[in-house]
C-alpha positions as CSV (number, residue, x, y, z in Angstrom):
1,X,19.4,-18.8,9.0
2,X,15.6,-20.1,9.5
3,X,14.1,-22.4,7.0
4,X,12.1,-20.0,5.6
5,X,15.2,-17.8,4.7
6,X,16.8,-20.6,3.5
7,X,14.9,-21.5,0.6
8,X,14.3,-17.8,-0.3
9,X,18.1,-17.1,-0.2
10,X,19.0,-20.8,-2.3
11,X,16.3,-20.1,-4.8
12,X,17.6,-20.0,-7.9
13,X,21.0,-18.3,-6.9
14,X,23.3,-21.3,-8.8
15,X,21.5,-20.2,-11.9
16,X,23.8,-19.0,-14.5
17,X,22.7,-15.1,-15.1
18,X,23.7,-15.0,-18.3
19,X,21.0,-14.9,-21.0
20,X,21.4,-12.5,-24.0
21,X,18.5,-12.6,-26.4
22,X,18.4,-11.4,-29.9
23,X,16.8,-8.1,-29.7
24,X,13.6,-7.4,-32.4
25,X,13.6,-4.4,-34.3
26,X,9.9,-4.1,-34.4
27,X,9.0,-3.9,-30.3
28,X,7.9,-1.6,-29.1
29,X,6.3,1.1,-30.8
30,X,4.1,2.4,-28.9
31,X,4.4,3.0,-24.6
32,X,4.2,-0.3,-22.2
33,X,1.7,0.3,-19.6
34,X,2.8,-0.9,-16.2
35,X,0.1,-1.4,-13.9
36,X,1.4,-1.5,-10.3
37,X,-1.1,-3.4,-8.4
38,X,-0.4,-1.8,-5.4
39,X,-1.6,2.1,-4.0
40,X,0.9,4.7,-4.6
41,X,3.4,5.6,-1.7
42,X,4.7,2.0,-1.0
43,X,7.5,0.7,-1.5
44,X,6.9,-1.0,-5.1
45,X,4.8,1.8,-6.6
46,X,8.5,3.6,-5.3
47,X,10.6,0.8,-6.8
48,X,8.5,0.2,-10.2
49,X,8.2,3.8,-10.6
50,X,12.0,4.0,-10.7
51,X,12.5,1.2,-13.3
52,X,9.6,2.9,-15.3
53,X,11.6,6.0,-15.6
54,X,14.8,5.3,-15.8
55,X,14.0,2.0,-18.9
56,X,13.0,4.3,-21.9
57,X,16.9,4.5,-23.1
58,X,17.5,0.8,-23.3
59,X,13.6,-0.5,-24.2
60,X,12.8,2.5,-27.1
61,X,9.5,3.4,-25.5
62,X,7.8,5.1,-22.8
63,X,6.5,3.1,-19.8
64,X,3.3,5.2,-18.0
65,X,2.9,3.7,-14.5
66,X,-1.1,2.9,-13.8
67,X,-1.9,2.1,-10.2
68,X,-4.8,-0.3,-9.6
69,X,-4.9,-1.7,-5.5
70,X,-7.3,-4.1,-3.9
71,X,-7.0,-6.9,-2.0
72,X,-3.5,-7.3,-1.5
73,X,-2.1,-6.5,-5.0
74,X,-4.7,-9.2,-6.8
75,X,-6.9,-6.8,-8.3
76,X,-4.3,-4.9,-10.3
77,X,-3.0,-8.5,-11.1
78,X,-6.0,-9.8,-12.4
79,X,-6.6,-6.5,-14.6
80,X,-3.1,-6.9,-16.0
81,X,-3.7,-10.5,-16.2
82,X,-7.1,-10.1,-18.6
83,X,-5.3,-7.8,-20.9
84,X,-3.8,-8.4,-24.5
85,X,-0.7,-10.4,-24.7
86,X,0.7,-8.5,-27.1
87,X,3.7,-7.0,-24.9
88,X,2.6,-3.5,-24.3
89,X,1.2,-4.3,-20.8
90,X,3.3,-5.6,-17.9
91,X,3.1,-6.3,-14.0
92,X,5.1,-6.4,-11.0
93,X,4.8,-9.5,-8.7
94,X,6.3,-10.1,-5.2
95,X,6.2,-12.9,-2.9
96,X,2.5,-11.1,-1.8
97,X,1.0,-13.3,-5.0
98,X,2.4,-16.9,-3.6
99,X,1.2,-16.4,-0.4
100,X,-2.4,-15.0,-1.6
101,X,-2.3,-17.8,-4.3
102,X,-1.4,-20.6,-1.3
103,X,-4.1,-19.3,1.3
104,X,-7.0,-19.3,-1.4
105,X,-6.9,-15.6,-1.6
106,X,-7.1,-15.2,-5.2
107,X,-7.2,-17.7,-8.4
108,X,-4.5,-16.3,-9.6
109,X,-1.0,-17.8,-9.7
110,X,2.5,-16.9,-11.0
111,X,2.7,-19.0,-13.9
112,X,-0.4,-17.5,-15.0
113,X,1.7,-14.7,-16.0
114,X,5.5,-15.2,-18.1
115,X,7.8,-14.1,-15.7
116,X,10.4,-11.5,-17.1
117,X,13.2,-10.5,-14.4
118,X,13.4,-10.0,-11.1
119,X,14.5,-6.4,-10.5
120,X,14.9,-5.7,-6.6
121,X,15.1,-6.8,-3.0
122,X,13.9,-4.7,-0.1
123,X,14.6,-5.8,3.8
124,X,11.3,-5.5,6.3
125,X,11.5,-3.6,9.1
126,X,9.3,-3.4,12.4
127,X,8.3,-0.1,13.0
128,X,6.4,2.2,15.6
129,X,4.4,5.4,16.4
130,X,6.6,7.4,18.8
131,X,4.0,7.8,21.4
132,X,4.6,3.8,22.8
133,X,6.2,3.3,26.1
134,X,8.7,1.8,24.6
135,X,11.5,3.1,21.7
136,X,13.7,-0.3,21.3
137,X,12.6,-3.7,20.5
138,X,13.6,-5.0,23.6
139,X,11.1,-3.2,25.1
140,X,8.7,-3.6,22.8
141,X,9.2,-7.2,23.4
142,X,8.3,-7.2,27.1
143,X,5.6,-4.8,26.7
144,X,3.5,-7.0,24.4
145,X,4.4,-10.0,26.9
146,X,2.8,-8.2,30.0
147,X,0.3,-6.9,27.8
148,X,-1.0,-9.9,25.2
149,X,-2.9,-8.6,22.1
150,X,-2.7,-5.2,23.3
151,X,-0.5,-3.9,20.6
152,X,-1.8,-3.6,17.2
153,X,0.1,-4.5,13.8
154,X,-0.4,-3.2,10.6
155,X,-0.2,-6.0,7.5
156,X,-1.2,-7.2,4.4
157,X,-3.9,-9.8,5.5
158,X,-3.0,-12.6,4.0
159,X,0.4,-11.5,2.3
160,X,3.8,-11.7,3.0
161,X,4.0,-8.9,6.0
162,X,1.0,-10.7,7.7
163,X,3.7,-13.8,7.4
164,X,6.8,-11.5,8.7
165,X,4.8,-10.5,11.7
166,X,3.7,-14.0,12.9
167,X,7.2,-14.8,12.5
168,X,8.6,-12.2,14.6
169,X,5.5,-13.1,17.3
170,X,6.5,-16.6,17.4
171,X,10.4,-16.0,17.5
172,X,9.9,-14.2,20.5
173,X,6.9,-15.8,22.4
174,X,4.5,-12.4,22.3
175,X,0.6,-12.0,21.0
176,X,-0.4,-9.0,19.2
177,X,-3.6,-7.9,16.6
178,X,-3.4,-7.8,13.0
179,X,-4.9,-4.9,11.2
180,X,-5.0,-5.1,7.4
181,X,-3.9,-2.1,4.7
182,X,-3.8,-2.7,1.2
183,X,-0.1,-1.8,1.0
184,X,3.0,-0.4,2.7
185,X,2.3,3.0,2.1
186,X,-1.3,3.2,3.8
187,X,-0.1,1.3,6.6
188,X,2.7,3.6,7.6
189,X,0.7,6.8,7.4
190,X,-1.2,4.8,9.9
191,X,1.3,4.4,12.4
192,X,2.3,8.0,11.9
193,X,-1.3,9.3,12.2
194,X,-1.2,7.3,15.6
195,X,-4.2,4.3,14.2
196,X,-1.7,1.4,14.5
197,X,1.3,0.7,17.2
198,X,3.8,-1.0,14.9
199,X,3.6,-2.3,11.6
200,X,5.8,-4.0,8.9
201,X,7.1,-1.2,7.0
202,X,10.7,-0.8,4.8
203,X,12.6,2.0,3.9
204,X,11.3,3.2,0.9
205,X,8.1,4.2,2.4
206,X,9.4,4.5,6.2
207,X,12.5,6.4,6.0
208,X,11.3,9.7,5.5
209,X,8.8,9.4,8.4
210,X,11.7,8.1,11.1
211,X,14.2,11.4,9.8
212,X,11.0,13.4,10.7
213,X,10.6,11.8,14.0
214,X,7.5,10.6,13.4
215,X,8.0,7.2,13.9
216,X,11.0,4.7,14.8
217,X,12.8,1.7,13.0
218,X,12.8,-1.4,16.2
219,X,14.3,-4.2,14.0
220,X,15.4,-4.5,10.2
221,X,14.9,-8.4,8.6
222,X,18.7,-8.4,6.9
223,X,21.2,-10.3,8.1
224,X,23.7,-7.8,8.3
225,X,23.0,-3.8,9.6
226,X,21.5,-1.7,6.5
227,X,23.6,1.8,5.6
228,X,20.6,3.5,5.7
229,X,20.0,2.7,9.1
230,X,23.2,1.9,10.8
231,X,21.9,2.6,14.6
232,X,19.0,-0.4,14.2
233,X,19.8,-3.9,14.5
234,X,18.7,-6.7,13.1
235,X,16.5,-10.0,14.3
236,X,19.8,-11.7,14.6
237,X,21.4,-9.9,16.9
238,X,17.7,-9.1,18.8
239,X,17.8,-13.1,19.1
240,X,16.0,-14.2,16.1
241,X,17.7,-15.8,12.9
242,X,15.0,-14.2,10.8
243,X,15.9,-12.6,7.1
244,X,12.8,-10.8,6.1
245,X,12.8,-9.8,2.4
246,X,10.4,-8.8,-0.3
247,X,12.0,-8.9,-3.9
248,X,10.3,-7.9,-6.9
249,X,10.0,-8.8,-10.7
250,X,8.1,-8.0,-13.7
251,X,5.6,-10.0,-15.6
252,X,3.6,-9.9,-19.1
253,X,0.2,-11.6,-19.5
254,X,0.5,-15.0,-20.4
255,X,1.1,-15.8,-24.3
256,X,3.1,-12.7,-24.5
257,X,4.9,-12.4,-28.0
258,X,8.7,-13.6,-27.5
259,X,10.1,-11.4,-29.1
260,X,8.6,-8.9,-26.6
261,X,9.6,-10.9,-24.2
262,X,13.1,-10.9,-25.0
263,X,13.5,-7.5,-25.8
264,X,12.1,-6.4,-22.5
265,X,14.2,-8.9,-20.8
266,X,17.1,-7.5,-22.1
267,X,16.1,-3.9,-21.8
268,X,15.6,-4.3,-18.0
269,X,19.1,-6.4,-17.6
270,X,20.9,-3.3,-19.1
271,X,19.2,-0.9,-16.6
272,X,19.9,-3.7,-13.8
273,X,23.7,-2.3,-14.5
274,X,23.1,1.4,-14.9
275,X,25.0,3.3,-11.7
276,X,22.4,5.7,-11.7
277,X,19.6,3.3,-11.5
278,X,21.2,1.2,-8.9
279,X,21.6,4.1,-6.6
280,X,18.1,5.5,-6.9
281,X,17.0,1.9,-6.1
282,X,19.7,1.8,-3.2
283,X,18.2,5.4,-1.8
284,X,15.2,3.8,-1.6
285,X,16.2,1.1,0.4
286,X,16.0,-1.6,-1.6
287,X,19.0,-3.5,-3.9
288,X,19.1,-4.3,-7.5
289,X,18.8,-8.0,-8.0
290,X,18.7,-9.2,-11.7
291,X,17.6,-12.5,-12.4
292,X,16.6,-13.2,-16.4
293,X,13.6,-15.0,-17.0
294,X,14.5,-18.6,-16.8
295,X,16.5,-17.7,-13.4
296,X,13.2,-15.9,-12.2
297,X,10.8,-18.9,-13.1
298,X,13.1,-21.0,-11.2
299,X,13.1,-18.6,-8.1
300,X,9.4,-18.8,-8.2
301,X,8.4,-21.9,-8.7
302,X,11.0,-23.3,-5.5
303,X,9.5,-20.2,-3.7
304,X,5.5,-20.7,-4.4
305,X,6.2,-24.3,-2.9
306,X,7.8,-23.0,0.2
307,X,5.1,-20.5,0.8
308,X,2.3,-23.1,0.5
309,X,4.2,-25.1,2.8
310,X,4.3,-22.1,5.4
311,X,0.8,-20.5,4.6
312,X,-0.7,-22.2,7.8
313,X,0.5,-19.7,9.9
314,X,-1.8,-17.0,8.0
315,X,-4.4,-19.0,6.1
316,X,-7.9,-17.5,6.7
């Protein structure tokens, strides 16, 4: 396992998951506005859209999903972040945030929000348009060795795929281009409408596209083969201890009442064990991952440091 897996994977996991708060009678009455700060189609407008559906039973209220994109997730961030902290407007972070925080992308930071759970984690994939010369990674490989910079890769400039992509180029000696997209989504529809050669993509927003034949899974980031996609291997086996994973959590404004706090905590920790959430999630190609909020602040706060740490590679 890399060093950079590592420390994601240790993160927080000896942390007892075990908080029950005392629920308040009088939150919410009204519907909790989640603004998704990415464009819709990827994989967390997928994944948030999901919890926002499926959480009205346990929190008592509706949740209406508001997408607001831009600059790699910061702009729907900052909106959330500038609202009332009164509890009726939450957020969805990933590790996109730390890595925009550590390369001076944005002002904003984690722990400028109160972090409430960590709901899901989704393994990264390397996908590709179908008209390459090549249709394994393998070949993929030695056709971006003979031809340096020739292939283009679709990213998040700045965030966390941009990082998964210099990774997989420096675990296996090859040079390509980066080409920014806001989120997963838009980059995909790239590949597929034949404007990018590969790009980091996952299930939720790739799957779909692959059954079609429109484009092809080379390499998944997991450690072990996904169900989903039984026939494509992963880094490890390619040559490459790399896990490549995005997991995702929400977040109120800072100040947040507690008691809103709590009760929203508690809410999404009973839908982290409802079967028929945890196979939408799982159809999507992502896994549920609860983590209360003192088990999520820790996460972040060992995470943010090992991002800065590894930023270099991406930094502007």
């Amino acid at each position: 396992m890399t060093y950079y897996s590592r420390i994601i994977a240790g993160a927080g996991l000896a942390v007892a998951m075990t908080v029950q708060p005392v629920l308040a009678q009088d939150y919410p009455t009204r519907p909790v506005e989640f603004i998704v700060p990415w464009a819709p189609g990827g994989g967390s407008d997928i994944l948030m859209r999901i919890v926002a559906n499926n959480i009205g039973q346990y929190l008592g209220a509706e949740m209406p999903v508001i997408n607001i994109g831009g600059v790699g997730g910061t702009v729907g961030l900052a909106e959330a972040a500038s609202r009332a902290a009164d509890g009726y407007t939450i957020s969805q972070i990933h590790e996109g945030l730390l890595t925009a925080t550590a390369v001076g992308m944005t002002d904003l930071a984690w722990d400028d929000f109160e972090p409430i759970a960590l709901m899901t984690a989704s393994p990264q994939y390397l996908v590709a348009a179908t008209d390459q010369p090549f249709d394994t990674f393998e070949g993929m490989v030695e056709y971006a060795q003979a031809n340096p910079n020739a292939l283009t890769i679709g990213v998040t400039l700045g965030g966390v795929p941009h990082l998964h992509a210099a990774m997989i180029a420096e675990a296996f000696d090859i040079e390509w281009r980066y080409v920014g997209y806001e989120g997963t989504g838009e980059r995909i529809r790239a590949v597929v409408g034949g404007n990018l050669d590969v790009a980091i993509g996952d299930i939720s927003s790739s799957l779909q596209f692959a059954e079609n034949g429109d484009l092809i899974f080379l390499a998944s980031g997991t450690e072990e083969r996904v169900a989903q996609t039984p026939d494509v291997p992963t880094f490890a086996e390619l040559g490459a201890d790399l896990d490549l994973l995005i997991t995702r959590g929400i977040v109120m404004p800072k100040g947040a009442p507690e008691e809103a706090q709590a009760t929203l905590e508690a809410a999404l920790e009973q839908l982290s064990q409802d079967e028929t959430f945890i196979q939408q999630i799982n159809n999507s190609g992502a896994d549920v991952l609860f983590r209360g909020r003192e088990d999520y602040f820790a996460y972040l706060d060992t995470l943010s440091a090992t991002v800065e740490r590894l930023s270099e590679v991406i930094a502007p």
